[in-house]
C-alpha positions as CSV (number, residue, x, y, z in Angstrom):
1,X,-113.9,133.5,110.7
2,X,-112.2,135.1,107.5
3,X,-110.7,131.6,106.9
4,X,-113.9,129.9,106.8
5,X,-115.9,129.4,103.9
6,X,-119.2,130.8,103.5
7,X,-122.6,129.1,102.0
8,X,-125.0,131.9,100.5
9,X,-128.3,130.5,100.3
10,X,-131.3,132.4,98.6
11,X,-134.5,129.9,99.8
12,X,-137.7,130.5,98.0
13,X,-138.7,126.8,98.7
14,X,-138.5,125.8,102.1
15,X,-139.3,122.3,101.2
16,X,-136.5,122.0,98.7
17,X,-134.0,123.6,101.2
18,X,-134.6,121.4,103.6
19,X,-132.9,118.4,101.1
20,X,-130.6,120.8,100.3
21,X,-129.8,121.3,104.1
22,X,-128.8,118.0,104.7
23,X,-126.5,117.9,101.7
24,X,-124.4,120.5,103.3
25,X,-124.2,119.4,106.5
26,X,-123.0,116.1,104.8
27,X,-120.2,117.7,102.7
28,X,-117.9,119.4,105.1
29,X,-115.7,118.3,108.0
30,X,-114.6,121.6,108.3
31,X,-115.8,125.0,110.0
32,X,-118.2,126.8,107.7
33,X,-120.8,129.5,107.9
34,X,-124.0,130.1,106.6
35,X,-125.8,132.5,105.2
36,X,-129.4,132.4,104.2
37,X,-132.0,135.0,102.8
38,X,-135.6,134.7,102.5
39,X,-138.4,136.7,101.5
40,X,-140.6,136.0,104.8
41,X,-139.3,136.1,108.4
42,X,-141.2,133.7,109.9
43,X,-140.8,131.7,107.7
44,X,-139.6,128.2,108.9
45,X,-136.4,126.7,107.7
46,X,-135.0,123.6,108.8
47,X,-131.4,123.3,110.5
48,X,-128.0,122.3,108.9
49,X,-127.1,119.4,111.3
50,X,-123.2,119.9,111.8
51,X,-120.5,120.2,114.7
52,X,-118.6,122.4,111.7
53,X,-121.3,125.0,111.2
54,X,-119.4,128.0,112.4
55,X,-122.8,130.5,112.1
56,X,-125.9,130.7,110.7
57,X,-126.7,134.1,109.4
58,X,-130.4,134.6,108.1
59,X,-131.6,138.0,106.0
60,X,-135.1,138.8,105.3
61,X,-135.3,140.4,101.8
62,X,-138.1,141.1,98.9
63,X,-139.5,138.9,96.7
64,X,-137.8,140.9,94.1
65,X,-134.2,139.8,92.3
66,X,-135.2,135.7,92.5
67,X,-131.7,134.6,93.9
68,X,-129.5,137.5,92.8
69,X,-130.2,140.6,94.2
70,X,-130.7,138.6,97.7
71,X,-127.0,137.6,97.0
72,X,-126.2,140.7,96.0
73,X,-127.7,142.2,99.6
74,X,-125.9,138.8,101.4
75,X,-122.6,139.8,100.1
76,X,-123.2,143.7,101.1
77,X,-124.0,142.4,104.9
78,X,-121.1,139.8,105.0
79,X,-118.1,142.6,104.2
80,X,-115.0,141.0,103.8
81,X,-115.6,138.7,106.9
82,X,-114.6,135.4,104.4
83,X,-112.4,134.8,101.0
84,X,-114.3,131.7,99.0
85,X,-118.1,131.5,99.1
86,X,-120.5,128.5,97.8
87,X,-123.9,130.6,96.0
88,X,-127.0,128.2,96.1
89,X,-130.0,128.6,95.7
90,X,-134.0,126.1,96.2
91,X,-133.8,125.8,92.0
92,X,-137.0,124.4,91.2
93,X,-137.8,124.9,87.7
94,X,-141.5,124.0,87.8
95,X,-141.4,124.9,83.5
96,X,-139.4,121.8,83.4
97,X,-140.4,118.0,84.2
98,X,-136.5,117.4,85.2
99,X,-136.1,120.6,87.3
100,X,-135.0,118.3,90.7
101,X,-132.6,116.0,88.8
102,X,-131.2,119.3,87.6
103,X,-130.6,121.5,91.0
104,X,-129.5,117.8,92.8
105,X,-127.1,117.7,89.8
106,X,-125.7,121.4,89.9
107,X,-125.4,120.9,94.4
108,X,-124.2,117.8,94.1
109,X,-121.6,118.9,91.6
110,X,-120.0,121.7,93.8
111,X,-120.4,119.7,97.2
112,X,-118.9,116.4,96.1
113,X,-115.8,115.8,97.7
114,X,-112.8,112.7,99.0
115,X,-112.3,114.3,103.2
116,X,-113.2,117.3,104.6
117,X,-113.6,119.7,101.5
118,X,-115.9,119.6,98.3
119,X,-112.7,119.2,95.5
120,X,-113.8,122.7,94.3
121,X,-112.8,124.2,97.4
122,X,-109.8,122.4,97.7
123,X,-108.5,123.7,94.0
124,X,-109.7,127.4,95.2
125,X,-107.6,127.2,98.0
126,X,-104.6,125.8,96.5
127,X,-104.5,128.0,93.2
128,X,-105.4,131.7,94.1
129,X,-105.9,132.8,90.5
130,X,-109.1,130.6,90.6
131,X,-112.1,132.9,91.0
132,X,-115.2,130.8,90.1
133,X,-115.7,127.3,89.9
134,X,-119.6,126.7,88.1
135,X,-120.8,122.8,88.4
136,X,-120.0,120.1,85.9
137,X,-120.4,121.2,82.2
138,X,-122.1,124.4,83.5
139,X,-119.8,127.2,82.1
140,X,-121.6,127.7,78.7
141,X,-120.9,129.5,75.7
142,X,-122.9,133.0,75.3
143,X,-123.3,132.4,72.0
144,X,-126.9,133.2,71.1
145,X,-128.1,133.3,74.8
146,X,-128.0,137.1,75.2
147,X,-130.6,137.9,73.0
148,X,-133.6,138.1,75.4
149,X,-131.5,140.1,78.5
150,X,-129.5,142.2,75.7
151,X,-130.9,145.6,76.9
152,X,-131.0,144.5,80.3
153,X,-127.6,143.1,80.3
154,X,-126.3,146.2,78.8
155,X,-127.4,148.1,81.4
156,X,-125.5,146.1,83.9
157,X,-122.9,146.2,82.2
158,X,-122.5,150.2,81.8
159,X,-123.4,150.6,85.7
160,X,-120.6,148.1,86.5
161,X,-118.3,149.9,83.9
162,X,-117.5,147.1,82.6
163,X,-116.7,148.2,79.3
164,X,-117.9,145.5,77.0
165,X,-120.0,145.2,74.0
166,X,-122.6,142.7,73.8
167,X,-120.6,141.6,70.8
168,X,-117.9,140.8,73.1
169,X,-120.1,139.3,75.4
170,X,-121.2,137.1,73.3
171,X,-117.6,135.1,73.2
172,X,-117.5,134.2,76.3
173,X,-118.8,132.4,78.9
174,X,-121.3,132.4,82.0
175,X,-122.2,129.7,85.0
176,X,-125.5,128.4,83.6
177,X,-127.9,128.0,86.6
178,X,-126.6,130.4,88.9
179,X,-124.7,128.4,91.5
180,X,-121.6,128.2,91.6
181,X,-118.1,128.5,94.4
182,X,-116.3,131.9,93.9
183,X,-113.8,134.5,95.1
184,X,-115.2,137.2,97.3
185,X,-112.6,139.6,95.5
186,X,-113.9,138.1,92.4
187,X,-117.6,139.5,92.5
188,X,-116.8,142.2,94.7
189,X,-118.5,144.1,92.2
190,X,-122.2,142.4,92.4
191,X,-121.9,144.3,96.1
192,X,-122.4,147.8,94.6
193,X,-125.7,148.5,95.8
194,X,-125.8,151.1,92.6
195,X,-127.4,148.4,90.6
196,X,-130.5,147.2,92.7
197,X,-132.6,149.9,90.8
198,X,-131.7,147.5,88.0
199,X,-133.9,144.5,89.0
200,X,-137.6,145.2,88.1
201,X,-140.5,143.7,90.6
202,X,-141.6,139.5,90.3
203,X,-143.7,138.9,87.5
204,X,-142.7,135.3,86.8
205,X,-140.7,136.2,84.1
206,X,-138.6,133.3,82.1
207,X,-136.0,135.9,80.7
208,X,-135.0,139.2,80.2
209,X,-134.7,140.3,83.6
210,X,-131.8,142.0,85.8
211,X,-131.0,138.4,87.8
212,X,-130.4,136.6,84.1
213,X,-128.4,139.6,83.2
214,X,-125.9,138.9,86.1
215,X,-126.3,135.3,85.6
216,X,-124.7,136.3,82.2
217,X,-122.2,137.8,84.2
218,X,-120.7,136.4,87.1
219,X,-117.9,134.3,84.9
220,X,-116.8,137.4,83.2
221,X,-116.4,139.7,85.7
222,X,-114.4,137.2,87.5
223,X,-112.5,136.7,84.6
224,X,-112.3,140.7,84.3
225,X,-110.8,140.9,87.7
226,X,-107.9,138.8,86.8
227,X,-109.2,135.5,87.9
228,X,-110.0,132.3,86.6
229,X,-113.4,130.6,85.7
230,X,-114.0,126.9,85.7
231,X,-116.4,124.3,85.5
232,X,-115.5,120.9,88.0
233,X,-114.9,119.0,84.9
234,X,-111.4,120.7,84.8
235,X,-110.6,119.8,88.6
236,X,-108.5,116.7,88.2
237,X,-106.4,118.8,85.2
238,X,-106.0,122.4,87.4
239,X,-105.0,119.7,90.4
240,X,-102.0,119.1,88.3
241,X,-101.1,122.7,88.3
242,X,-98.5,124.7,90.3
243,X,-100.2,126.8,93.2
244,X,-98.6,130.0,91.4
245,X,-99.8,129.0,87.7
246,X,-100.2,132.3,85.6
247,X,-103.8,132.7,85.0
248,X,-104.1,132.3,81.5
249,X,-102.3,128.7,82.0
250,X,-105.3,128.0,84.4
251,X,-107.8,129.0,81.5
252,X,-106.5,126.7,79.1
253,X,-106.9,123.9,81.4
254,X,-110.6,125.0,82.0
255,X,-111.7,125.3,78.5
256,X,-110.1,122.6,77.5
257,X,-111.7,120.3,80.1
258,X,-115.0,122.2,79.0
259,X,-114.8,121.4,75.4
260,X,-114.7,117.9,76.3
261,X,-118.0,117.6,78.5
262,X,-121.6,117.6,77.4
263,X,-124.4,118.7,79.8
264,X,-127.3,116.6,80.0
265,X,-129.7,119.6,81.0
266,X,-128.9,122.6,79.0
267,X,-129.3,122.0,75.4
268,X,-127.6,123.7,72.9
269,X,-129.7,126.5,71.1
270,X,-131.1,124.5,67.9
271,X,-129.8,125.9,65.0
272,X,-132.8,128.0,63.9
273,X,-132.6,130.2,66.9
274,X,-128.9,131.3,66.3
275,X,-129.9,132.0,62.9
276,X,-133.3,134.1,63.8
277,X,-132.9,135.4,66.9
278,X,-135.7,137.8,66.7
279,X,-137.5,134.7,66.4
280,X,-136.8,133.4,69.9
281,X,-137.4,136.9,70.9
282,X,-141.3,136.8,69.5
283,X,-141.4,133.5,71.3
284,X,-140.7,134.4,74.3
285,X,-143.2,137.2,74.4
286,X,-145.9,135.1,72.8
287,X,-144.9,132.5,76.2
288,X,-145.2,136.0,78.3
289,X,-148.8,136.9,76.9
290,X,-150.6,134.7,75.5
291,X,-153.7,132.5,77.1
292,X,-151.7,128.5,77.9
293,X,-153.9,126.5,75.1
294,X,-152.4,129.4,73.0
295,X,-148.5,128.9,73.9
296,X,-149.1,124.5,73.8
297,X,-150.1,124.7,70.2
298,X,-147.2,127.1,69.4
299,X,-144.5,125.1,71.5
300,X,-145.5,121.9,69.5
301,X,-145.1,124.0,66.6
302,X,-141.7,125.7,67.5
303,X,-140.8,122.2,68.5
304,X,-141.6,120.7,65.0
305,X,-140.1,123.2,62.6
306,X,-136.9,124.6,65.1
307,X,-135.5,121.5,66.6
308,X,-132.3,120.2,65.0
309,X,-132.9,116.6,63.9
């Protein structure tokens, strides 16, 4: 089935998969396989209804990684058995009051589609030097949102050899959200299993661990390989372009079509915290360890004298 696409799902949520299981059965016309991991074997997951599901693959893996390193293992079992995968993942956000709105938006985003094919598909089959296509106004700028997974981050970076600075990091870009369509030869690299020791065991951390490290990542290694990252926004333009488009050609296109579009769940970093990033760092640790009445009264507080007005 190596000209079938692939849907990596990590489910944490069996409720939440069981929405997103309809949406994918609803979104291709097409032979497709499927790949899910989960933390509990017995755990029971409801069906993708489709005459075009190809397989169902499903891995039982630790609750250790959230989505990543279960993607990571996904990728190792698959081998080169497909070119283009979709990674999802049951996003829940339980921190946030908007947290459905936001994973219907980022699914709905890479499985929308006129025929047989999501459109992001469609372009990653038509243009090879596309690696990575994240959802609508999901391909963020670094800038400032390294701070908390810098040591972290540079450790993946150093076992992947990726040689780059965090400096250098810091200019580009990365798939906010962690879902996105990609390249198999793209992320080959996320495969190694050299960097599991990496990710530390659940704690329900917010930041700073190995998974928001390669969240950090996936664009730029793509990008490394010789590829091309995009968010959807910069479909229609890129379905202008010649099938054999030099790379950098398709780039242009994407940030260009980036620049334009404003995402209505990620907010830019207020203007405080780019200036004093230690700041967000003692934040976030004060979030981590304090007692909840504790962190209210300092979020209203952060909230008061940090937001941009």
């Amino acid at each position: 089935m190596s000209g079938a696409p692939v849907v990596f799902v990590h489910v944490h949520h069996p409720d939440v998969w069981a929405e997103m299981a309809r949406e994918i059965g609803a979104a291709f016309a097409r032979p497709f396989g499927l790949v899910l991991t989960c933390r509990d074997a017995d755990m029971p997951l409801a069906t993708v209804h489709s005459p075009h599901l190809a397989f169902t693959r499903r891995l039982t893996v630790e609750n250790r990684g959230r989505d990543v390193l279960p993607f990571m293992k996904a990728l190792r079992e698959t081998g080169d058995g497909f070119e283009i995968g979709l990674k999802l993942h049951t996003k829940r956000s339980v921190h946030r009051a908007d947290g459905d709105d936001w994973r219907r938006f980022l699914t709905r985003s890479l499985l929308s589609g006129e025929g047989e094919t999501p459109d992001a598909l469609a372009a990653m089959e038509r243009l090879p030097a596309l690696g990575l296509v994240a959802p609508e106004a999901h391909l963020l700028p670094l800038r400032s949102r390294i701070v908390l997974n810098g040591r972290i981050t540079r450790r993946m970076i150093e076992a992947m050899g990726l040689g780059l600075s965090l400096t250098e990091l810091e200019a580009r870009r990365f798939a906010a959200g962690s879902m996105f369509w990609f390249r198999r030869q793209a992320l080959a690299p996320f495969a190694d299993p050299a960097l599991e020791p990496l990710f530390a065991p659940e704690r329900g951390q917010l930041d700073g661990t190995a998974a928001h490290a390669a969240e950090r990542l996936f664009a730029v290694v793509a990008e490394r390989r010789g590829f091309v990252a995009a968010g959807t926004e910069a479909l229609p333009a890129l379905q202008g372009a010649q099938p054999d488009a030099p790379a950098d050609r398709l780039q242009a296109l994407a940030e260009e079509a980036a620049a334009g579009s404003r995402n209505p769940f990620v907010l830019p970093l207020a203007r405080f915290w780019q200036t004093y990033p230690l700041a967000l760092v003692a934040a976030h640790y004060l979030y981590v360890y304090s007692p909840k009445p504790v962190w209210r009264t300092a979020r209203a507080l952060f909230k008061r004298f940090t937001v941009d007005r």
